[in-house]
C-alpha positions in Angstrom: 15.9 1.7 -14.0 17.1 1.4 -10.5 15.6 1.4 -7.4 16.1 1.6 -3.5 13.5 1.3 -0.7 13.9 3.0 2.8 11.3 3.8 5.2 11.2 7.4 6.4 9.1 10.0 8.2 8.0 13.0 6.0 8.7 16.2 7.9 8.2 19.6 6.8 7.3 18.3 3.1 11.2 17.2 2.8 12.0 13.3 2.1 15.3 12.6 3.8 17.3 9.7 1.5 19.0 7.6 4.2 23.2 8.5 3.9 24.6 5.0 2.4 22.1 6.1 -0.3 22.6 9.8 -0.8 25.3 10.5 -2.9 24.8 7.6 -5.6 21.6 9.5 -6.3 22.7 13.5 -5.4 22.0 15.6 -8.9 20.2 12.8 -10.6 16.6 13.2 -11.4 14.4 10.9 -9.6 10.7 9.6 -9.3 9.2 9.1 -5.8 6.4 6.9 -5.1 4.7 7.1 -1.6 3.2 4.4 0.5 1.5 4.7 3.7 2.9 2.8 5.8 -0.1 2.6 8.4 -1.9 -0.1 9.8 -3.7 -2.3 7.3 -7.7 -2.3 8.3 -9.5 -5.5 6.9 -13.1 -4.4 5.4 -15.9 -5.1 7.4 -18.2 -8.2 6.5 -21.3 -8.0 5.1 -24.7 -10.6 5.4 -25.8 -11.8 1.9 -28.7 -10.1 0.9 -30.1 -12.9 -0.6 -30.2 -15.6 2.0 -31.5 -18.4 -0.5 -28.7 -18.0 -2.4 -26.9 -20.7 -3.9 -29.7 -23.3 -2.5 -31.2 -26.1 -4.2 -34.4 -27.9 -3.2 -36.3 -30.9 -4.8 -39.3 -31.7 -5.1 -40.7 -35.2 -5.6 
């Protein structure tokens, strides 16, 4: 199996192949896979709900 990557923008439901790619793959059946390609957002943190978690105390 071969394969190319290209970013693009989607418009009207049509994926445009880039030209130095287009007739090597023009008539051939193909399988698309889409990304998004926006921003990555980090999860937001949250607090332990156990705050004595992972302590140890002794007691002599």
């Amino acid at each position: 199996m071969k394969a190319i990557n290209f970013k693009t923008i989607l418009k009207n439901g049509i994926v445009t192949i880039p030209a130095e790619y287009s007739s090597e793959w023009e008539g051939k059946q193909i399988c698309v896979i889409l990304l998004d390609n926006a921003e990555k957002i980090l999860p937001v943190e949250t607090t332990d709900i156990n705050p004595l978690k992972g302590s140890v105390t002794f007691d002599e």
